[in-house]
C-alpha positions as CSV (number, residue, x, y, z in Angstrom):
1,X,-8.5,-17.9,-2.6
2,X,-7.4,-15.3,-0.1
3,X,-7.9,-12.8,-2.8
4,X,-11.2,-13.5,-3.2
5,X,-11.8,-13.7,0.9
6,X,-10.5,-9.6,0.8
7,X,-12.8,-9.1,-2.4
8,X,-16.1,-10.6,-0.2
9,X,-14.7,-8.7,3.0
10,X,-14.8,-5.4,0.8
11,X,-18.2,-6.3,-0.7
12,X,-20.0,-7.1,2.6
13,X,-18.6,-3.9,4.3
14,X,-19.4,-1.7,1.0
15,X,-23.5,-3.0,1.7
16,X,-23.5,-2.1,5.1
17,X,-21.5,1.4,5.3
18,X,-23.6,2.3,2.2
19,X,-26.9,3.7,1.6
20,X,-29.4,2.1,-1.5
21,X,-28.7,4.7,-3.6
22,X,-25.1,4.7,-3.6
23,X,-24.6,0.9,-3.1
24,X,-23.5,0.3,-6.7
25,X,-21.0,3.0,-6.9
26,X,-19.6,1.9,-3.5
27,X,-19.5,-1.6,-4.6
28,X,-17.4,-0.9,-7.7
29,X,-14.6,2.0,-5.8
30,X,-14.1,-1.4,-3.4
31,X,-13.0,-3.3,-5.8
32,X,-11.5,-0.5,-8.0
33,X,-9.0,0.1,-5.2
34,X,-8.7,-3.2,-4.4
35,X,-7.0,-3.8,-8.2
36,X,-5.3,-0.8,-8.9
37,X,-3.3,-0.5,-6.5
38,X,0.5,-2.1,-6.6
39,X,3.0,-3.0,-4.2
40,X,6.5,-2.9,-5.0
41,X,9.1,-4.2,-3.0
42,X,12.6,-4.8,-3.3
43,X,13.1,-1.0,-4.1
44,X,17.2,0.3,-4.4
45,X,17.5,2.9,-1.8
46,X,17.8,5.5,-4.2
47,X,14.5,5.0,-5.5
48,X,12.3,7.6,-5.2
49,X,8.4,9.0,-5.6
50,X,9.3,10.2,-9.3
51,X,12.1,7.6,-10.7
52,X,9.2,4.7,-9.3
53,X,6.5,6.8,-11.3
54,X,8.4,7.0,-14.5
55,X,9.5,3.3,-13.9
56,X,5.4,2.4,-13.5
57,X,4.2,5.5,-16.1
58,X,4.4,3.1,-19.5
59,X,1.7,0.8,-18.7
60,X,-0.7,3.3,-18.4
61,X,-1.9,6.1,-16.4
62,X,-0.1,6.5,-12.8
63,X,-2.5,7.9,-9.9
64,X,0.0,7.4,-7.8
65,X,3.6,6.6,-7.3
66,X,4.9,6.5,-3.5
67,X,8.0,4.8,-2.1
68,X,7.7,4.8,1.8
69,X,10.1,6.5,4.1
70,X,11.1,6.3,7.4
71,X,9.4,8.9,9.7
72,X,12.4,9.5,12.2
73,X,15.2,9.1,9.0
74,X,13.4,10.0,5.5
75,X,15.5,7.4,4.2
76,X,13.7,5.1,1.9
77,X,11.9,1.5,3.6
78,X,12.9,-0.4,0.1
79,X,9.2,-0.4,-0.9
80,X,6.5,1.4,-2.1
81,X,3.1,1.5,-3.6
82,X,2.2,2.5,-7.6
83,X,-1.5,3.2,-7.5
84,X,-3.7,3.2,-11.6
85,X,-6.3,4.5,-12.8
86,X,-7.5,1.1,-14.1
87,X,-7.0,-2.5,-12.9
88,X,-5.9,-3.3,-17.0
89,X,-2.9,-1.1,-16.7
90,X,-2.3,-2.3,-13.0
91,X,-2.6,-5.7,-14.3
92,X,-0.1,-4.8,-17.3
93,X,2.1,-3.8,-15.2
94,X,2.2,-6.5,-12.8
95,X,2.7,-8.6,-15.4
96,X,5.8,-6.9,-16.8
97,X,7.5,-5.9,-14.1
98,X,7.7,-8.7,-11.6
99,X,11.1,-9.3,-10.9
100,X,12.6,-7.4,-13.1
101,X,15.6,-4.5,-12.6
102,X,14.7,-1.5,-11.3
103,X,18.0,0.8,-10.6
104,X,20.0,-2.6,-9.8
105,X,17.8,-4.5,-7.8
106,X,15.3,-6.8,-8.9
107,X,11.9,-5.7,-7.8
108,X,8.7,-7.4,-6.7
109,X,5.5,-7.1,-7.6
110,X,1.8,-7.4,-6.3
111,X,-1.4,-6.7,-5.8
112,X,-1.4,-4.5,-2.5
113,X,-3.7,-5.7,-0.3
114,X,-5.6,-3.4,2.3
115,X,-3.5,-3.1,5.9
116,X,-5.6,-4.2,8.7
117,X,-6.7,-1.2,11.0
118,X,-3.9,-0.5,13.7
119,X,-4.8,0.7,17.5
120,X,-3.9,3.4,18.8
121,X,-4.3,3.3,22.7
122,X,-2.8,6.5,23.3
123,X,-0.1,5.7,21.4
124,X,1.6,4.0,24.4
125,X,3.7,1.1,22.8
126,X,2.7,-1.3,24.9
127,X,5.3,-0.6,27.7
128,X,3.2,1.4,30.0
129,X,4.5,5.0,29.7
130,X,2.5,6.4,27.3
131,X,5.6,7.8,25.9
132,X,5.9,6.3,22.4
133,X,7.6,2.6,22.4
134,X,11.0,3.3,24.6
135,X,10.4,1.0,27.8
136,X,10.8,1.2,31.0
137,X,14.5,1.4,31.0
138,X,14.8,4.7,29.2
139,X,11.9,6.5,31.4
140,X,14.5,7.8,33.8
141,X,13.6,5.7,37.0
């Protein structure tokens, strides 16, 4: 049910950020990039952009392949995202991989779903300096 919640959510903001003439073709990249996209958690840490693409690449044609790293580190987050070029293939996929092995770890599988916009705020943290998401303790006062 909450899938098809995200579908309507995509639909109803497709018809208002879209003119008439391009309302069909928006309509259809919503939901195109709704399906095609996979997320795959559970990832060994030695997983990486090309090892998850040839992983993903058999059940038809890979967009995309991205395992997310940590910004301060570059070591892998133990998930990442396989994006299709059709929802069949992503679908395929989905199907077959699901907790399976993937370089000793069994992996999970789903349909991403969109990540709710984030505010900035000056990037503050919260805590008042303005200075990323430290605190007060380590502002030197």
């Amino acid at each position: 049910m909450v899938h098809f919640d995200k579908v309507g959510t995509l639909l109803r903001h497709s018809m208002l950020s879209s003119t008439a003439s391009n309302y069909q073709s928006s309509i259809f990249n919503a939901v195109r990039c709704m399906s095609t996209k996979l997320f795959i958690g559970g990832l060994s840490y030695g997983t990486d952009d090309q090892s998850l693409r040839d992983a993903f690449s058999s059940f038809g044609d890979v967009v995309e392949a991205k395992v997310i790293t940590d910004r301060d580190t570059g070591k892998s987050r133990g998930f990442g995202f396989v994006n299709y070029s059709s929802d069949d293939s992503a679908n395929s996929a989905l199907s077959a991989m699901d907790g399976q092995q993937l370089n000793g770890r069994n992996i999970r599988v789903s349909h991403a779903e969109e990540r709710a916009p984030r505010s900035n705020y000056n990037n503050s943290g919260g805590y008042g300096g303005g200075f990323g998401s430290r605190g007060a303790a380590d502002d030197g006062y």
